[in-house]
N, C-alpha and C positions, 0 to 999 in steps of 0.2 A: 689515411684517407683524406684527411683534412687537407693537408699540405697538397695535394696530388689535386683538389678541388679546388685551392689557391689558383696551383698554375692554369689550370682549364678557364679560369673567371679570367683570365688575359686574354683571352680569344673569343671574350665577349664583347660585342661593338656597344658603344654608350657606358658611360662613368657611372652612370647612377645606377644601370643594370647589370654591372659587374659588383657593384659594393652590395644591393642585392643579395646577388646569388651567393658572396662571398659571406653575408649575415645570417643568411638561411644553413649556408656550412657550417658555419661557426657554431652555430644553434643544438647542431646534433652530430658532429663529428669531431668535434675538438676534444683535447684532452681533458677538457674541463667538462664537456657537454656528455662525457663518456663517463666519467668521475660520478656525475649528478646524479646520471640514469642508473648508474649502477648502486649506488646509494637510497634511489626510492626502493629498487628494486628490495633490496635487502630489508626497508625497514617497512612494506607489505609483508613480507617473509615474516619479519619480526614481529609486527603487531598481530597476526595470525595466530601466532603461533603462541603470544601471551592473552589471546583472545579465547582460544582453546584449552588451556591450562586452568582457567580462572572456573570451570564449571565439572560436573561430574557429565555422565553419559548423555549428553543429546538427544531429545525426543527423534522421533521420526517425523520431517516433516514434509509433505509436497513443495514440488516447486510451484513458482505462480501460473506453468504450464500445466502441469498437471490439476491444480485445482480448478482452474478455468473447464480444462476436461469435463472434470466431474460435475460443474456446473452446467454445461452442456447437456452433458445427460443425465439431467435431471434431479438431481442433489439438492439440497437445501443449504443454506453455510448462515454459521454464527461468528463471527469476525471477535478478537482481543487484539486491538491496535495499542501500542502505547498510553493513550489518554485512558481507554477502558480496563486496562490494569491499574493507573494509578489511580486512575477514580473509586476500583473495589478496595485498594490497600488502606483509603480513608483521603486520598490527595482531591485537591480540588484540580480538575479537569478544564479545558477552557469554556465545554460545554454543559457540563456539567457539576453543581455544588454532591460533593459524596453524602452517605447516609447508610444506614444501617441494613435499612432494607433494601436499597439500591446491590449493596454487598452480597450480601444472603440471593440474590436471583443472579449477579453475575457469577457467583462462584458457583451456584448450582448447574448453572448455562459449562462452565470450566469441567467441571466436572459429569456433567451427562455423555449418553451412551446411547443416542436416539439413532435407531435406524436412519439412514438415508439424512441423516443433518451431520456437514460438516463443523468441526469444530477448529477454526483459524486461531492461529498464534502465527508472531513476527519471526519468521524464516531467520533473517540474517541477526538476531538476537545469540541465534545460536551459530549463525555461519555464515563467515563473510565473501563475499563474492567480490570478484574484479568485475562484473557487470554494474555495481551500486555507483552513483553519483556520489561524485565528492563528499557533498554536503550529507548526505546520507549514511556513506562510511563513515565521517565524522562522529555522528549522530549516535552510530550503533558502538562505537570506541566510547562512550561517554554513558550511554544509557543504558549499554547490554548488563553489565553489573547487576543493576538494581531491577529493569524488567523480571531477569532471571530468578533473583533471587524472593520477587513474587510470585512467579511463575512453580517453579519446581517443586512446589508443596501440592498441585494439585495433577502434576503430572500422570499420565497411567500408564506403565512398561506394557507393550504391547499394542498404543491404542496410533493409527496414524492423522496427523494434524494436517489440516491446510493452511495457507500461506497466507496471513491476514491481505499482505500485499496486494492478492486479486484485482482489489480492485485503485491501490495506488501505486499502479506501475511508471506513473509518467514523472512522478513526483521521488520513487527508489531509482531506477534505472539511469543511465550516462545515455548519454547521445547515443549511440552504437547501438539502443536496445530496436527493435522495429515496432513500434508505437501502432502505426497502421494495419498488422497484422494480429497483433494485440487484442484492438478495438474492434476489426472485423471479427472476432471470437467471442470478445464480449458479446458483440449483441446478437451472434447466433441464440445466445442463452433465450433471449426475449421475442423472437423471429416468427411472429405471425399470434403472439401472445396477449391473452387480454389480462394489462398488469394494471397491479394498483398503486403507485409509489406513495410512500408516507416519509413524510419529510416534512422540517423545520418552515417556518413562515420566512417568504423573501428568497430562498438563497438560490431558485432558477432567476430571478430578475435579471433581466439584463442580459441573458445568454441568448446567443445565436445560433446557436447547434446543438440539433437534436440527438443526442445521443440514442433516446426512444422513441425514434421515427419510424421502425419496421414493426415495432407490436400493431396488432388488429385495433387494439384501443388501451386507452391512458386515464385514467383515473387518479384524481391526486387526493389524497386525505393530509391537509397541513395542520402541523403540531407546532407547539411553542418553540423557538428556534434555541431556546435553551432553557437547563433545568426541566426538559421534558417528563423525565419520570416524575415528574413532581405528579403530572395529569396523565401517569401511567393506565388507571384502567379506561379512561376514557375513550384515551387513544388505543387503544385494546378492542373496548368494545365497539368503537367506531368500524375498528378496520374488518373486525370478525361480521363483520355485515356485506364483506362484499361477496359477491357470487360465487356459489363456488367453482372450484379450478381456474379459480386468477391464481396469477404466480406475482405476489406481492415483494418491493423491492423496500426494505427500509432505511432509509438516508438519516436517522437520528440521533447520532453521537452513541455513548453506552446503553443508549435506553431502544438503542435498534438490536444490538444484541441480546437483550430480554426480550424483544419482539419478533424477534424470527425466530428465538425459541419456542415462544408458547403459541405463534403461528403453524411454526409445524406441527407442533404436537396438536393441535384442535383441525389436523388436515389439510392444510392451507402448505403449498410448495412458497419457502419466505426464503427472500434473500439477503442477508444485511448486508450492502456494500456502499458506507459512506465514502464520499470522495468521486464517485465514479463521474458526475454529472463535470463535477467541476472540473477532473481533470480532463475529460473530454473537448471541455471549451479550450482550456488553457493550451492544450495540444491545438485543435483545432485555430487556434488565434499565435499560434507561436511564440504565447509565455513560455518562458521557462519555469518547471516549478519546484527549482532547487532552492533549500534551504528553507527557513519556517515561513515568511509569508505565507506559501500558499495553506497551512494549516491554521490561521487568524479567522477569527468571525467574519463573516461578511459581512 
């Protein structure tokens, strides 16, 4: 095909758009460009497949579609990202210093059975997808090990998990994912809704897109932008003050996931999904948010 693409690039008029078309050939039909392809391909295959071998049976878990689903109608979710597993294992967090009691509530949160509350863990921890951004396949080749290996002591056969992912899909996904159809389902979640968001001091500054511009009304309760738990009942008993049948959204690192546990349980429809605001802008403003910046303090 190559060669056959050679002679065709002689019957293109202009030197510089034949050397072109003849580079773009070369790119993906030459022997060597055939060789390459077929070598990623293989070593997807491979790293798959020692990805899968490194664990016993795999939770069950929703896709990022399906949890969004369930958030739609009606669901509550507790999110376990990365930082909120090593934070309970005793690791310091970026947003968080660990502690003892910090522990004791996130693995209670791990381990509950609350009607109507989702309980999120990192999808591709256990299963890797050709949909993931480089930088993120990377990520889970390096971090799935040790997530896992905090994770599966509190695992429950039978119970199904949702996809911490929900709400960082702009920042998991490769180009290909549809971002805009995504986001028009996020915020069906909030659509005509009187929400409360509780979130760290400072981190909407600066944005220009409302990601919660269709709720009825917005309500903000700002907490310490880090080491929150520290002013855990505070921010507790602040939020438990708002009216009832707000559907509270928590933006607070690991201390959102103690917060939209004991939100729901005192009644309150809570949703922990940090990231969502920012990845919203960053979509919206055409960052890209592969690789770690975009999980840095603000």
């Amino acid at each position: 095909m190559y060669y056959f693409l050679v002679l065709v690039a002689n019957l293109i008029p202009g030197r510089a758009r034949r050397q072109r078309f003849i580079e773009w050939a070369r790119s993906r039909f030459s022997q060597r460009a055939i060789v390459e392809s077929a070598l990623a391909e293989q070593r997807v295959v491979f790293e798959r497949t020692i990805y899968r071998t490194q664990m016993s049976e795999a939770p069950v878990i929703m896709t990022v579609d399906q949890t969004l689903d369930a958030l739609v109608g009606g669901k509550s979710i507790a999110r376990f990202g990365g930082g909120d597993l090593w934070t309970m294992a005793g690791g310091f967090e970026l947003f968080q210093k660990p502690g003892s009691e910090l522990t004791r509530r996130l693995e209670e949160v791990l381990r509950s059975d609350e009607p109507d509350l989702l309980v999120a863990i990192p999808s591709f921890t256990y299963e890797l997808s050709s949909e993931l951004s480089e930088g993120m396949w990377e990520y889970c080749l390096r971090s799935a090990p040790r997530l896992r290996r905090i994770l599966n002591p509190y695992l429950k056969t039978g119970t199904t998990y949702a996809a911490t992912e929900v709400s960082l899909a702009h920042s998991t996904f490769g180009e290909a994912f549809d971002r805009e159809s995504y986001f028009e389902k996020c915020r069906r979640i909030w659509d005509g809704e009187r929400i409360v968001i509780v979130h760290g001091e400072g981190i909407f500054d600066g944005y220009r897109h409302d990601l919660f511009g269709n709720a009825s009304t917005v309500t903000h309760i700002v907490a310490p932008s880090s080491d929150a738990f520290e002013h855990y009942d505070d921010i507790l008993s602040r939020t438990l003050e708002s009216p009832p049948g707000s559907l509270v959204i928590a933006i607070l690192g690991p201390t959102a996931t103690v917060l939209a546990y004991d939100l729901h349980r005192a009644g309150y429809r809570a949703l922990d999904l940090g990231h969502i605001s920012k990845s919203y802008e960053w979509w919206r403003t055409g960052r890209s948010a592969a690789g770690e910046i975009f999980f840095r303090p603000d």
